[in-house]
C-alpha positions as CSV (number, residue, x, y, z in Angstrom):
1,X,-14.6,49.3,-80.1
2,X,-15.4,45.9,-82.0
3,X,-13.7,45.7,-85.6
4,X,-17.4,43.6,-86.3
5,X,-20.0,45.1,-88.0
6,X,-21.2,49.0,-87.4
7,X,-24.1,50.5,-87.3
8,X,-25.0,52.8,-90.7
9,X,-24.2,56.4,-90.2
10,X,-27.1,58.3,-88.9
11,X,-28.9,55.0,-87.9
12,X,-28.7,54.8,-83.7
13,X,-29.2,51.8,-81.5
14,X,-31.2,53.2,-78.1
15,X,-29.8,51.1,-75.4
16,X,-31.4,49.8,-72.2
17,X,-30.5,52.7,-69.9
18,X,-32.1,55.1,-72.3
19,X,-35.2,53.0,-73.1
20,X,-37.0,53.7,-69.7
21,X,-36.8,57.5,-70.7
22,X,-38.2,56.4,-74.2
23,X,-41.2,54.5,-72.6
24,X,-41.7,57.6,-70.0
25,X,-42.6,59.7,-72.7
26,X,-44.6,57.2,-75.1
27,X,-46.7,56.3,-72.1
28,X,-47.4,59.9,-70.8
29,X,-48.5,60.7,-74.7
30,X,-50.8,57.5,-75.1
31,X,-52.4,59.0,-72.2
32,X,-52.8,62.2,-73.2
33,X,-54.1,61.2,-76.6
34,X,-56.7,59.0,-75.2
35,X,-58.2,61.3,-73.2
36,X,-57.9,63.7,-75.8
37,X,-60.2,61.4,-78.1
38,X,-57.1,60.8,-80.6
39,X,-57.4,56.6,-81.4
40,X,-53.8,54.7,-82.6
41,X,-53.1,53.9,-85.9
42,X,-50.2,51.7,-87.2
43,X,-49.1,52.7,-90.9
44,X,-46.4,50.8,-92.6
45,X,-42.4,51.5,-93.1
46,X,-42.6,51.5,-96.9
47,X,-45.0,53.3,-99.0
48,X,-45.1,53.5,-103.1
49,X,-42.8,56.5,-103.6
50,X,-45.7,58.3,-105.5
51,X,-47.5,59.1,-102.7
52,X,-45.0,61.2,-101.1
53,X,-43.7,62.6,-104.5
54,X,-47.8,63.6,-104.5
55,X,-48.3,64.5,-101.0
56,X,-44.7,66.2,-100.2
57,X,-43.8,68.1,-103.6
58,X,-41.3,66.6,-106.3
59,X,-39.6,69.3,-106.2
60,X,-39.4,69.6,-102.3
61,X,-35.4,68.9,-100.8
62,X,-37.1,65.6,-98.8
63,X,-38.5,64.0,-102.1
64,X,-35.4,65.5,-104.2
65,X,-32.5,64.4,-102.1
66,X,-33.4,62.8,-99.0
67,X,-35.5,59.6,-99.4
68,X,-34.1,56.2,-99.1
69,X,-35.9,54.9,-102.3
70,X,-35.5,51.9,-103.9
71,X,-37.4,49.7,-106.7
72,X,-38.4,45.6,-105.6
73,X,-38.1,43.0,-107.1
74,X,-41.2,43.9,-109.4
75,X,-39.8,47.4,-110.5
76,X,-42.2,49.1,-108.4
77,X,-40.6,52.4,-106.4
78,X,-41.2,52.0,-103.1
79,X,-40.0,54.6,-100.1
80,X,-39.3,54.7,-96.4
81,X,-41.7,56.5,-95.1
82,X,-39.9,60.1,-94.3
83,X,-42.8,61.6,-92.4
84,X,-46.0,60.1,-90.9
85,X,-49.1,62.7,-92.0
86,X,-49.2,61.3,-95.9
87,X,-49.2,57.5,-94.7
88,X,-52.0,58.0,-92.7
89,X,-54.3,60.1,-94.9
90,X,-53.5,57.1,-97.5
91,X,-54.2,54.9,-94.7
92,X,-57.3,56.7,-93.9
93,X,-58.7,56.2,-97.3
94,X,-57.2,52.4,-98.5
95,X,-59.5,51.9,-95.3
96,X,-62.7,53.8,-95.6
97,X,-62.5,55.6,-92.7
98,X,-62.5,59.0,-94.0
99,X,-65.8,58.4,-96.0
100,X,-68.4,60.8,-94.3
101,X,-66.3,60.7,-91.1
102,X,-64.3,62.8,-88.6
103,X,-61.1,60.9,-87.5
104,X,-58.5,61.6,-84.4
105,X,-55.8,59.9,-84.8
106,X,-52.3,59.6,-83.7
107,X,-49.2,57.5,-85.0
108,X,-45.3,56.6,-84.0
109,X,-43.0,54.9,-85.2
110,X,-39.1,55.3,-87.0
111,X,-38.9,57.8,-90.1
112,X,-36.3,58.0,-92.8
113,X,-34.1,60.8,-94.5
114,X,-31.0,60.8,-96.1
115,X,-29.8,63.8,-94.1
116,X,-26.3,64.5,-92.7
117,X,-26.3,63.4,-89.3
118,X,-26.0,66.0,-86.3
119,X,-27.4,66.2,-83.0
120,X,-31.2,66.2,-83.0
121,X,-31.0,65.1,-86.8
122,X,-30.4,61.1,-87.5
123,X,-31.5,59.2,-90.4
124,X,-33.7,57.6,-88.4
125,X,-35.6,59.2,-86.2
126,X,-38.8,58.6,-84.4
127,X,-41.7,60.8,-84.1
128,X,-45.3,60.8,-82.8
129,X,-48.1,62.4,-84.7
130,X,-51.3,63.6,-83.8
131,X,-54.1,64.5,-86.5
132,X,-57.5,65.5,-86.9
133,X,-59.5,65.0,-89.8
134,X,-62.4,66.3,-91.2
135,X,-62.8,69.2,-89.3
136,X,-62.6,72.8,-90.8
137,X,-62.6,75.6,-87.9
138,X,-59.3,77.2,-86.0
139,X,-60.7,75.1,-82.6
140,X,-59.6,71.7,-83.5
141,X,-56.0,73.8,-84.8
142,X,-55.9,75.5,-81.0
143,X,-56.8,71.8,-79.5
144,X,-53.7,70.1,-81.3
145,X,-51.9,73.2,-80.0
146,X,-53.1,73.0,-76.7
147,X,-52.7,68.7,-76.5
148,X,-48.7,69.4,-77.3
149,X,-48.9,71.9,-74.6
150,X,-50.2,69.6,-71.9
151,X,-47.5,67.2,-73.1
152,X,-44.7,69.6,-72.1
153,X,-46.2,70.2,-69.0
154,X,-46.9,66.5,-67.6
155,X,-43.7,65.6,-68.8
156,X,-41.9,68.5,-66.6
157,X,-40.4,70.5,-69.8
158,X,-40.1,73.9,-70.0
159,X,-38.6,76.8,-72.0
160,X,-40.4,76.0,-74.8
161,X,-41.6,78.6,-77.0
162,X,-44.6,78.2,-79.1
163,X,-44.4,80.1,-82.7
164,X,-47.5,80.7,-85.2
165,X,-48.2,82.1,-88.6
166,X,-50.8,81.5,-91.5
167,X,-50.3,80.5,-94.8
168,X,-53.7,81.2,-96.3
169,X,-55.2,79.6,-99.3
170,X,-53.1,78.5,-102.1
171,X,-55.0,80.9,-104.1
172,X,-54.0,83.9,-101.4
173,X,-50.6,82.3,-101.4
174,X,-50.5,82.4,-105.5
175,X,-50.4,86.3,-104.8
176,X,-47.7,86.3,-102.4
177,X,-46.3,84.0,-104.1
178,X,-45.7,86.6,-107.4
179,X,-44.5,89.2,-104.7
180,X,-41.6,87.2,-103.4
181,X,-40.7,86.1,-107.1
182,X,-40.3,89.6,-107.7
183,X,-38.5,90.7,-104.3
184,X,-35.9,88.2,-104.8
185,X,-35.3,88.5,-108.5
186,X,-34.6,92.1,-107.3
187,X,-31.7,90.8,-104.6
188,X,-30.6,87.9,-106.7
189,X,-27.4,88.7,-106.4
190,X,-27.3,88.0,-102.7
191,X,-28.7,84.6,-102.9
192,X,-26.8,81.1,-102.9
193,X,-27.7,78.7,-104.8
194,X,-30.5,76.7,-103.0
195,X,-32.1,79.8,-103.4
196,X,-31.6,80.8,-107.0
197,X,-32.7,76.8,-107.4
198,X,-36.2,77.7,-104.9
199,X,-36.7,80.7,-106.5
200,X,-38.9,79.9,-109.4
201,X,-39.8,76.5,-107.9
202,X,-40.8,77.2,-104.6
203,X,-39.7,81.1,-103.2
204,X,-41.3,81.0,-100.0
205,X,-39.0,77.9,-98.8
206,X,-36.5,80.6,-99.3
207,X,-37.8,82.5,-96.4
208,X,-37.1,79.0,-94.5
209,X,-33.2,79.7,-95.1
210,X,-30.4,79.0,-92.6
211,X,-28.0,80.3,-94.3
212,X,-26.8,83.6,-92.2
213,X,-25.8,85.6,-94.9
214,X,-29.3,85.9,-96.6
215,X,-30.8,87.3,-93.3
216,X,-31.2,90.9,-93.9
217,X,-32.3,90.1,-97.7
218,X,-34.9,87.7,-95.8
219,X,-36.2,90.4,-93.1
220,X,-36.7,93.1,-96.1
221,X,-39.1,90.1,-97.7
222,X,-43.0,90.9,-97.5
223,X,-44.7,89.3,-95.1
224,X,-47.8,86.4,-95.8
225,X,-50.1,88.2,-93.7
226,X,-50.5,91.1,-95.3
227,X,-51.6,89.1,-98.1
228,X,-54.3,86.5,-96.8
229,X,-57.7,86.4,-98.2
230,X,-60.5,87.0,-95.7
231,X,-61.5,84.0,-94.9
232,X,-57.8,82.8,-93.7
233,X,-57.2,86.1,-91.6
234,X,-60.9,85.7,-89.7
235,X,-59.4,81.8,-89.1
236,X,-55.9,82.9,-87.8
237,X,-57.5,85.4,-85.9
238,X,-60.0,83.0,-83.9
239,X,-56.9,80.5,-83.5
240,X,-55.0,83.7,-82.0
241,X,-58.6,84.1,-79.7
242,X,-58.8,80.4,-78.7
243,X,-55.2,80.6,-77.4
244,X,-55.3,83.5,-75.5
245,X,-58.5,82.4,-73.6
246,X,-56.4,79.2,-73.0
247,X,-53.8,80.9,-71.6
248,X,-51.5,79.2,-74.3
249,X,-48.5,82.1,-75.0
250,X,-47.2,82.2,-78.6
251,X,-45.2,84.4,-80.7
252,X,-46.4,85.9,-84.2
253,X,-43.6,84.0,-87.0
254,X,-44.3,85.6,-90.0
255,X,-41.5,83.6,-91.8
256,X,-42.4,80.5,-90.6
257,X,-43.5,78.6,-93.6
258,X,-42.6,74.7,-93.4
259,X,-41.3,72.5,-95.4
260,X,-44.0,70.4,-96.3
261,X,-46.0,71.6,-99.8
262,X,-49.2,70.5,-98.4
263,X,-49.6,73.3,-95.7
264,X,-52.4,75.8,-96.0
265,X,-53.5,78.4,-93.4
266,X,-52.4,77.6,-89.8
267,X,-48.5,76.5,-89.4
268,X,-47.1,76.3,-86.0
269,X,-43.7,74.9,-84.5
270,X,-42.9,74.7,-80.9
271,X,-38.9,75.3,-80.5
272,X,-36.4,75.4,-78.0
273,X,-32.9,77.3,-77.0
274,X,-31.8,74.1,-75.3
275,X,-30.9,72.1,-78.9
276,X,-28.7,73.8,-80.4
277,X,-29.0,74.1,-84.0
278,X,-31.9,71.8,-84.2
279,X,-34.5,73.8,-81.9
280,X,-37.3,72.7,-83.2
281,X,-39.1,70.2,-81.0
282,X,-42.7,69.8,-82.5
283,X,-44.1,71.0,-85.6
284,X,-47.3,70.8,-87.2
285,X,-50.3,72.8,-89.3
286,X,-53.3,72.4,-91.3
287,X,-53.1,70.0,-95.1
288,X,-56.7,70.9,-96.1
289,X,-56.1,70.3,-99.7
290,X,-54.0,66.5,-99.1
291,X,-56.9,64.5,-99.0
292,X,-58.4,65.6,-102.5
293,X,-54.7,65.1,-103.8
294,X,-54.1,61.7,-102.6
295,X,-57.6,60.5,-104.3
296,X,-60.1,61.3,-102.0
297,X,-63.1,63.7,-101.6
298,X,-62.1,67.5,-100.2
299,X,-61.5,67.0,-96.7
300,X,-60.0,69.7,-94.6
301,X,-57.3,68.4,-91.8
302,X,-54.6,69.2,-89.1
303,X,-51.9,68.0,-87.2
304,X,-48.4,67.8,-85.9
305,X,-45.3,65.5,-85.6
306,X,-43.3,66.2,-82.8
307,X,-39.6,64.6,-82.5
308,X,-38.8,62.0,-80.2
309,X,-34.9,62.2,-79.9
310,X,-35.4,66.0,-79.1
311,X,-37.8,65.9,-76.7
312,X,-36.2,62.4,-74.9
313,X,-33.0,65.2,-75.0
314,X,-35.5,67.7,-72.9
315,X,-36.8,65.2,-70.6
316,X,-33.2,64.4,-69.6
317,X,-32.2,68.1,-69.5
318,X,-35.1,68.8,-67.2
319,X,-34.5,65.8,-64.6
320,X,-38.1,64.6,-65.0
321,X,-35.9,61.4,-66.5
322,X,-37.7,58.0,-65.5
323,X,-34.7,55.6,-64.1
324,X,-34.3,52.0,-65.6
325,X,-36.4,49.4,-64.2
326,X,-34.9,47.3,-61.4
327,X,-36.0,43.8,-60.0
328,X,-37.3,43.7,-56.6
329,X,-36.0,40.6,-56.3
330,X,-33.0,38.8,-57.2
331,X,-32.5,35.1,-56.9
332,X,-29.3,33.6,-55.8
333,X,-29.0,29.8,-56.6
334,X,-26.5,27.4,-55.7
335,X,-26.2,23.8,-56.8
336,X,-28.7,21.5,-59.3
337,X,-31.7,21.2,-57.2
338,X,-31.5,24.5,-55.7
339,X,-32.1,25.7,-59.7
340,X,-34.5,23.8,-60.2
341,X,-36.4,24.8,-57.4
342,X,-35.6,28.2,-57.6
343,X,-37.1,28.1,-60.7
344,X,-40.5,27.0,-59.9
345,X,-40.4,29.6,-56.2
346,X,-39.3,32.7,-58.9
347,X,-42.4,31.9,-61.1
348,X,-44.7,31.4,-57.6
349,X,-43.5,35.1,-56.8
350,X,-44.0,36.5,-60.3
351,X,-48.0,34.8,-59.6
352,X,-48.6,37.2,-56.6
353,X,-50.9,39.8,-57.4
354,X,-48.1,42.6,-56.7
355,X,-46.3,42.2,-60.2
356,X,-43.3,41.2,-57.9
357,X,-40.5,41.3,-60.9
358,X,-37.8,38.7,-60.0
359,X,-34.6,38.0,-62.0
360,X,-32.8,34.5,-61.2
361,X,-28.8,33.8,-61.2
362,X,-28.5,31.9,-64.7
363,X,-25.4,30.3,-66.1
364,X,-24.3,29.5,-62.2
365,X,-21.4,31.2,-60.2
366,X,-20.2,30.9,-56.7
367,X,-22.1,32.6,-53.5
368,X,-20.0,35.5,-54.0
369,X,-20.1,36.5,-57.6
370,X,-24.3,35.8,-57.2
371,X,-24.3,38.2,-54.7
372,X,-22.2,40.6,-57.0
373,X,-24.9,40.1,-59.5
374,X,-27.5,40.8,-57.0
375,X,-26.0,44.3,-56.0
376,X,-25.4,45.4,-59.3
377,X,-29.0,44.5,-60.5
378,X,-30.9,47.1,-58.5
379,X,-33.0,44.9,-56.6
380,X,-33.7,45.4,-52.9
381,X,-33.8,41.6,-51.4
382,X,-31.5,38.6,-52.4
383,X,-33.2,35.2,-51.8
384,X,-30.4,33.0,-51.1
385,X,-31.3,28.9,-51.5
386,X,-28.3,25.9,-51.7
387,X,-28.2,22.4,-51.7
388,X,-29.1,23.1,-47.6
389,X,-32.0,25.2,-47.6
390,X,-33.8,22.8,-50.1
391,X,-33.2,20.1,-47.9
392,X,-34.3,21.5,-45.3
393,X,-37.4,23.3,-46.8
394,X,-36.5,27.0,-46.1
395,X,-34.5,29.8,-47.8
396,X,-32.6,32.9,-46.8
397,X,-34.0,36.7,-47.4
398,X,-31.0,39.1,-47.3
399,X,-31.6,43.0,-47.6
400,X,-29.5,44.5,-50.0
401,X,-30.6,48.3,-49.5
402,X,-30.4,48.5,-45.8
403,X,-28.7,47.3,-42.9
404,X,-31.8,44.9,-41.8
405,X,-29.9,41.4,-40.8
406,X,-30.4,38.5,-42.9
407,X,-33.0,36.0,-42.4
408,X,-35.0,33.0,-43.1
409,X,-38.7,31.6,-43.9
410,X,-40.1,28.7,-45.0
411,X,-40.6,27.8,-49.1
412,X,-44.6,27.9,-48.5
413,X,-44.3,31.2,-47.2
414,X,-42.1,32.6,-49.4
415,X,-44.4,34.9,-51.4
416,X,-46.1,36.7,-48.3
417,X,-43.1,37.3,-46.6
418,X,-41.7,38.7,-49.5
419,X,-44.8,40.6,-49.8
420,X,-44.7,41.8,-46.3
421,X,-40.8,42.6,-46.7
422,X,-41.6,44.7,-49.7
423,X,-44.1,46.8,-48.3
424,X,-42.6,47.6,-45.2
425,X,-40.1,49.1,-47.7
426,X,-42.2,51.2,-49.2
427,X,-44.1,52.1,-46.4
428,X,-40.4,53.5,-45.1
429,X,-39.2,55.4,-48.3
């Protein structure tokens, strides 16, 4: 490996043969989200740290020990954005579009957390979010649900298994809130010390443990859903109805909380057995109280953020992996005019209404290593043209991915022949 400069830890490059795989499974979401009714939104990078210290919770582990934040050359705090949903709300009202309005929307882009770095987990990592705002009832929750669901599907992914729970009301959750206190003040002894630290800050992000020790003490904790008011149970309930009409399966996750402060009622993650560790795949819930905390009128709202590096992980896993683009055509070139030329046939054949893609021999080479060049790239015919073929008008067509023989056309009819040759390739696949 190069003694030059490294990439930072936790910070990976995605290289060309991983890109197509990348674009597969933008393109299939941008799709779905369109016909969905979600619209695009582009957020920025950096944010003022307040916003996530007010959206997220000071005292939550991301705003605590894992955002890169720094102050500018003014003094002011700013953050790399570590998740997308705040960023968006903000966007939402710096823009006016949450004023008397229901919004889809959906977002990607890199995030940022000072985590330490495993597979599935980076320091950058990429997600896509979907969210819906401004609407109030458990069918825009089961539509997000059933949007990621359709993902899975037309991307050929299986084996992943949908988990739901309810966090009620923060009011409903100030109740269960006092129960937990008192359950694990009662087994203190048998907590570590992110625990003990949670316990008067935030007790139910102790249910969120992965520590293997605490997991009987965790089991024996009361459950949320004995303790949501009336109007949370009735909406978990129709989510749980819109679902099962849908045919969408899911398992009941009591202890599924989140780690985000600004969840109420529905909380959902979508995991898989095929991660390791890191199963979760796409995670999401309702934040009906973020709105009014980031400065704008009560608004209720939903969504998800799935990861990308996960899922690209399932696509590949699955085979339903798109392969790199290849030329059709690849341009061998031999001597000055023949360049020249070249260049003004390669640009005719990129005019042709059949987004012909064409790569030409640069920096020179002899017949051989061009033809080297033309093998490795992928593409199907080699159009061979020397000092004698521009003289003489014409130019060599040589099949690289079958044993057709070699042969030769005039410059004028370059592009339909090509055309022709093309199709009668596809035509035999």
């Amino acid at each position: 490996m190069s003694k030059g400069i490294q990439p930072i830890r936790g910070m990976n490059d995605i290289l060309p043969g991983q890109t197509a795989i990348w674009q597969q499974v933008e393109a299939v979401a941008r799709v779905l989200f369109a016909r969905y009714g979600y619209q695009e939104i582009r957020v920025p990078l950096l944010e003022r740290t307040e916003l996530f210290k007010r959206s997220i919770g000071e005292l939550s582990d991301i705003v605590m020990k894992e955002m890169y934040s720094f102050e500018d050359r003014n003094g002011e705090s700013l953050t790399l954005r570590p998740e997308g949903t705040a960023g968006i709300v903000r966007a939402g009202l710096s823009n006016g579009l949450l004023y008397n309005q229901q919004q889809r929307l959906w977002c990607g882009g890199a995030m940022f957390r000072y985590e330490r770095p495993q597979k599935g987990r980076y320091r950058q990592f990429h997600q896509l979010d979907a969210e819906a705002l401004g609407f109030a009832g458990p069918d825009i929750d089961a539509e997000l649900i059933l949007l990621s669901a359709r993902l899975w599907r037309e991307l050929g992914v299986g084996g992943l298994t949908l988990k739901i729970n309810s966090l009620g009301t923060p009011e409903s959750r100030a109740v269960y809130r006092e129960k937990l206190v008192e359950y694990f003040s009662a087994h203190a002894d048998g907590l570590d010390d992110d625990s003990r630290r949670r316990l008067e800050a935030n007790p139910m992000r102790i249910l969120d443990s992965k520590n293997p020790d605490m997991a009987g003490i965790i089991d024996g904790a009361p459950s949320i859903t004995d303790y949501l008011d009336q109007e949370s149970a009735r909406h978990f309930e129709d989510l749980r109805r819109y679902l099962d009409e849908a045919g969408c399966e899911y398992e009941l996750a009591p202890r599924l909380v989140r780690g985000l402060d600004y969840y109420t009622r529905t909380v959902f993650e979508w995991v898989s057995d095929k991660l390791g560790a890191q199963d979760a795949v796409c995670s999401g819930g309702r934040y009906d109280g973020l709105v009014e905390q980031l400065g704008g009128k009560p608004m209720p709202a939903v969504g998800w953020a799935l990861g990308m590096e996960r899922l690209v992980a399932l696509v590949e896993q699955a085979g339903c992996a798109a392969k790199p683009a290849v030329p059709d055509v690849f341009f061998a070139l031999l001597g000055d005019q023949a360049e020249f030329r070249g260049m003004r046939l390669a640009e005719e054949l990129r005019d042709a209404p059949d987004d012909i893609a064409v790569v030409c021999n640069a920096g020179g080479g002899s017949f051989k290593s061009q033809l080297k060049r033309a093998d490795r790239s992928g593409a199907r015919l080699a159009l061979i043209m020397g000092e004698e073929e521009c003289a003489a008008g014409t130019i060599a067509i040589k099949p690289l991915r079958s044993d057709e023989p070699q042969q030769s056309c005039e410059q004028h009819e370059l592009v339909e022949r090509v055309r022709q040759l093309l199709a009668a390739g596809e035509a035999g696949l």
